[in-house]
N, C-alpha and C positions, 0 to 999 in steps of 0.2 A: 645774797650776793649784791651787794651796794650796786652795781655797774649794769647790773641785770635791771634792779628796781628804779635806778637813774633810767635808761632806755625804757621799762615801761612808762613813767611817767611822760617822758618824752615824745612819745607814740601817741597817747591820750591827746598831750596837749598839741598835736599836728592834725592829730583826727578831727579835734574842733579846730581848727582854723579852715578844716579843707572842708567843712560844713560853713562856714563862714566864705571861703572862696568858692562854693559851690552858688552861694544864694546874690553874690557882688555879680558873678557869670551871669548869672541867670539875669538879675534885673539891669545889668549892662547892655544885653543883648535884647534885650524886651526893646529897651531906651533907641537902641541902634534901628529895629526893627519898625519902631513907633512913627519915628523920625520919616523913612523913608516913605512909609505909608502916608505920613502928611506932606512930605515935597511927592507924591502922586497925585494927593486929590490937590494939591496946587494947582498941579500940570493941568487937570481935568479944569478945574475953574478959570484957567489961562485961558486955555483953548473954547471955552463957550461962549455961544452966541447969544441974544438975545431969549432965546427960546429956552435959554439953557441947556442946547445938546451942542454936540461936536462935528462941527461941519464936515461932511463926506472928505473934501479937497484935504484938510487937516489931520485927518485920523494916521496915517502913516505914520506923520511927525511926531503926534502927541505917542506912539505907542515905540515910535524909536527910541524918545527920552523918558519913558515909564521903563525901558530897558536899560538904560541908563542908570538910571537910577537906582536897580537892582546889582547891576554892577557896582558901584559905589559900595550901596551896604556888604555887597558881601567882601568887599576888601575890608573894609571894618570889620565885620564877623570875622575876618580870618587873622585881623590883626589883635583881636580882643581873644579869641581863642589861643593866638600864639605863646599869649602872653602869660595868659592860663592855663595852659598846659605845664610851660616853664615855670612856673611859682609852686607848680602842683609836683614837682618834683623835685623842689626843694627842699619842699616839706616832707616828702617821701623818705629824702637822706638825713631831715637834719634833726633826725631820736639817735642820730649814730655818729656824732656832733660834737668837737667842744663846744657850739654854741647853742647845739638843744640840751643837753645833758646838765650845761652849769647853768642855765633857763630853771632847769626843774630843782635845783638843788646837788644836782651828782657835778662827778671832781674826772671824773675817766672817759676819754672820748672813743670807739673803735677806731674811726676813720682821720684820718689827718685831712687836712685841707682839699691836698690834691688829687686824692683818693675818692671824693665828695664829688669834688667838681666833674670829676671824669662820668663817676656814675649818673648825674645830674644832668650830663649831654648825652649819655646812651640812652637815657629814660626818655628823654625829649626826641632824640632822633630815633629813636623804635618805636615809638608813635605817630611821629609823621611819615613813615616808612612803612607800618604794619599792613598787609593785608588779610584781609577780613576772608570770612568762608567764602563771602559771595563773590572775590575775586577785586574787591574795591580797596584802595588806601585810601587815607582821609579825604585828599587834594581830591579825588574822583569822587567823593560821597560827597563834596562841598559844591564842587561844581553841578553835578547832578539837583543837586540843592537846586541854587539857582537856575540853573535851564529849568527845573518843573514851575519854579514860580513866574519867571516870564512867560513859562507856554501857557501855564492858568490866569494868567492876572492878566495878559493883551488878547486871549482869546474871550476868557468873560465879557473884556471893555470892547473891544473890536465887536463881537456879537451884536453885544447891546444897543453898539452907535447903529450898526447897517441898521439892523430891525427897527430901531427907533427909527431912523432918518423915512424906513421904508412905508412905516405905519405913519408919517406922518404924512406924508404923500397922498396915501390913501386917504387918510382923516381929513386932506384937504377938500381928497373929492368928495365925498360924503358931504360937507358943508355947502360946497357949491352946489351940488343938488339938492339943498335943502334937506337930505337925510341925514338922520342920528348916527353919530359915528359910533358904531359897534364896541360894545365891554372892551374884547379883547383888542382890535385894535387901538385905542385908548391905555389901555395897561402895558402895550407895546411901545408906545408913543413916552409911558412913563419912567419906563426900563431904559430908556433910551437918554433920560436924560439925565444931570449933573448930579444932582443929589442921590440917584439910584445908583450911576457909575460909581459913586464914592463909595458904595457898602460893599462893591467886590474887593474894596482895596482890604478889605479884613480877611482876604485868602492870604496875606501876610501876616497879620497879628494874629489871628486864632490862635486862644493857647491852647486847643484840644488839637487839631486837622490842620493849621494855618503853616504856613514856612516859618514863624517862630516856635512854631512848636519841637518841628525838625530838627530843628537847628538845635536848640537846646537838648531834645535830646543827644544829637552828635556833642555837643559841647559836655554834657555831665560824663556821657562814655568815658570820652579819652581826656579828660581833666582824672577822671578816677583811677585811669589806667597808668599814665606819668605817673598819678603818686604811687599806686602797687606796685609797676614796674621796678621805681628807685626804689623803695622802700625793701622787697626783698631782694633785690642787688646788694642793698648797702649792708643788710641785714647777717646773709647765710654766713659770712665769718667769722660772728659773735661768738666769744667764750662760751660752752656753756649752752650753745642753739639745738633746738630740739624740734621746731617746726614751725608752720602757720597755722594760726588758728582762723576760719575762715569766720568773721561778726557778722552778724545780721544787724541794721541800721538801725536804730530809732523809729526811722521812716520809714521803715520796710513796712509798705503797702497793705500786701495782701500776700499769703503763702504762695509761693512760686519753689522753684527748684532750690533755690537759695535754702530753704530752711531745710531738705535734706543736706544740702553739702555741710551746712555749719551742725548737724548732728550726727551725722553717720563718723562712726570709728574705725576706720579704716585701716589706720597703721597700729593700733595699740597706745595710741599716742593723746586717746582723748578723744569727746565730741570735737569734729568738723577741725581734727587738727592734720596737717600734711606734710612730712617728711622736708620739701625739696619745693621750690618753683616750677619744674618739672609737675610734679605729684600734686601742686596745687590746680583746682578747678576754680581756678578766679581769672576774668572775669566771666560769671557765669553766661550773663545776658548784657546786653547794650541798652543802656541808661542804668544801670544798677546803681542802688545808693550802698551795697556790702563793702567794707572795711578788711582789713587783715591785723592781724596782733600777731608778736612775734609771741614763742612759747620756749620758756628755757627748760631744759634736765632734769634743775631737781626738782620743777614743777608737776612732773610726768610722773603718776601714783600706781601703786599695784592695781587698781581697780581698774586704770585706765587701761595697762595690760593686758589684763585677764579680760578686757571689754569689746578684745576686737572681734569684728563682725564682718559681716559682707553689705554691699547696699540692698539686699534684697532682705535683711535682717533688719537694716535701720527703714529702710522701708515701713518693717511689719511693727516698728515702734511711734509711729506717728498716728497723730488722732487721726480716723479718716478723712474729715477737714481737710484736712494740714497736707494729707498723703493726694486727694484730690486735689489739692493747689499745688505741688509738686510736680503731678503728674500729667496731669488732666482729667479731666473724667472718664471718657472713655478708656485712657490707658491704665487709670485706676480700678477700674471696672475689670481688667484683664489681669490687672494683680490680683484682684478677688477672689479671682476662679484660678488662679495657678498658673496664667498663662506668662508672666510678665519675665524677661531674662534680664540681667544687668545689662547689657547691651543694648538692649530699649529703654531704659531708662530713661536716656537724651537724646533719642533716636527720633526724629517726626513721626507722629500718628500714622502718617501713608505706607513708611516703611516699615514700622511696627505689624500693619495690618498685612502687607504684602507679603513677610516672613512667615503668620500665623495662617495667611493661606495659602502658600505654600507647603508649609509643613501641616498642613488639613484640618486643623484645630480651629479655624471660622468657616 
């Protein structure tokens, strides 16, 4: 089917470009991130005195515009993320496209224009709108954001100034009595000043722990989700649709749940393939770098049929590796011995355990 292999080509070539708008996000946001970090230790070098610390009378002010300035950035993160979200679902609708489709060499598009665009704003706007298990839409997971990094970055610097200012007091005295001013007061003395206040300002840039780190996580989530969203929007109307197939990235890290959902056979329809948006289990986890491929009819084989399973079946088909990184250890440990039901699968450990003691099996 010409129209089917136009749309997969199409798909391919939106999955690399949202690998390509996944790594412009990322080092956009670093760039946004970096920046702010250096108009703080600015502020910090403004505000020093000779001594190089921040005078007691001062610290307020320097820590209202270190707040400041966190505001700033995250109007930028959220203008940089907006923007990326919407490109990321563009690219969600445009394999279903006169303008993805004659990209790849195909003549048939499913969607007309205004068909595209519609789907293009539902994608956008059920992202800025979604709420998460834990009760948060973005706009609350962004702010959140920001309030931890000003409670971390002016309680670090705030610390630092009193105890410097207070150790130096003391180091004063010590000198006038002609006594050695103590290790730790001295070390206090040096936490306290300019160039030490500058190394908290990396509770923003860490890329492991830092507020860029956070951030990018939230940004990969819902960059990935905009384009899933549109994508099987634009999608289930296809001639010919038969499901999603759930990809495992290139980049996919390490076994996590992901590698069971893109193997188990659920519907009859193939490894990690699922009937409906509904039926799909994507996205699994927040930051995921897993994809979707659409899957046509006559692609679906007798083998695929005859292959359907349960998840406690595709389970028992993973290297224990694989079943341990899916699971975790200890809940893998409890498929070992029998205990494990499909309902715990994605259930947390706590509640897993709290079931198998109740039903007197631990």
């Amino acid at each position: 089917m010409k129209q089917a292999a136009a749309i997969k080509r199409a798909s391919r070539q939106a999955r690399n470009a949202m690998y390509e708008l996944d790594a412009q996000s990322a080092a956009d946001l670093l760039l946004i991130y970096e920046q702010a970090a250096a108009e703080v230790r600015g502020r910090l070098s403004h505000f020093a005195d000779a001594a190089q610390m921040v005078p007691a009378h001062q610290l307020q002010l320097l820590l209202r515009q270190i707040e400041a300035v966190i505001d700033d950035l995250g109007a930028q993160r959220d203008q940089l993320l907006a923007t990326s979200i919407d490109q990321a679902a563009a690219l969600g609708v445009r394999p279903f496209t006169a303008q993805g489709v004659l990209a790849v060499g195909g003549s048939e598009a499913v969607l007309e224009s205004a068909a595209a665009s519609r789907i293009h704003e539902q994608a956008v706007r059920f992202v800025m709108e979604f709420t998460q298990a834990d009760g948060l839409t973005l706009s609350d997971r962004l702010w959140r954001l920001d309030r931890g990094a000003k409670e971390a970055l002016t309680r670090a610097i705030g610390q630092a100034v009193v105890q410097g200012q207070s150790a130096a007091s003391a180091a004063q005295q010590f000198i006038m009595r002609g006594e050695r001013i103590p290790a730790e007061v001295a070390a206090r003395v040096a936490r306290g000043r300019v160039p030490a206040l500058a190394t908290a300002v990396d509770l923003l840039t860490n890329s492991s722990t830092g507020g860029y780190a956070q951030a990018e996580r939230v940004m990969r989530t819902e960059i990935n989700r905009a384009h899933g969203e549109a994508f099987m929007a634009a999608g289930e109307g296809t001639p010919g649709f038969a499901g999603w197939r759930y990809l495992l990235s290139p980049r996919h890290p390490a076994p996590d749940i992901c590698d069971l959902l893109a193997t188990q056979n659920l519907h009859g329809l193939g490894d990690g393939v699922y009937p409906s948006r509904e039926a799909t289990p994507w996205p699994a986890h927040p930051n995921t770098l897993s994809f979707l491929e659409i899957v046509f009819l006559d692609e679906i084989t007798d083998a695929d049929r005859a292959g359907k399973e349960t998840a406690l079946q595709a389970l028992a088909r993973l290297a224990p590796e694989i079943r341990a990184g899916a699971l975790g250890q200890t809940k893998a440990a409890y498929f070992d011995q029998g205990l494990l039901r499909t309902g715990m699968i994605r259930a947390p450990l706590y509640a897993v355990e709290q079931r198998l003691e109740r039903q007197g099996k631990l």
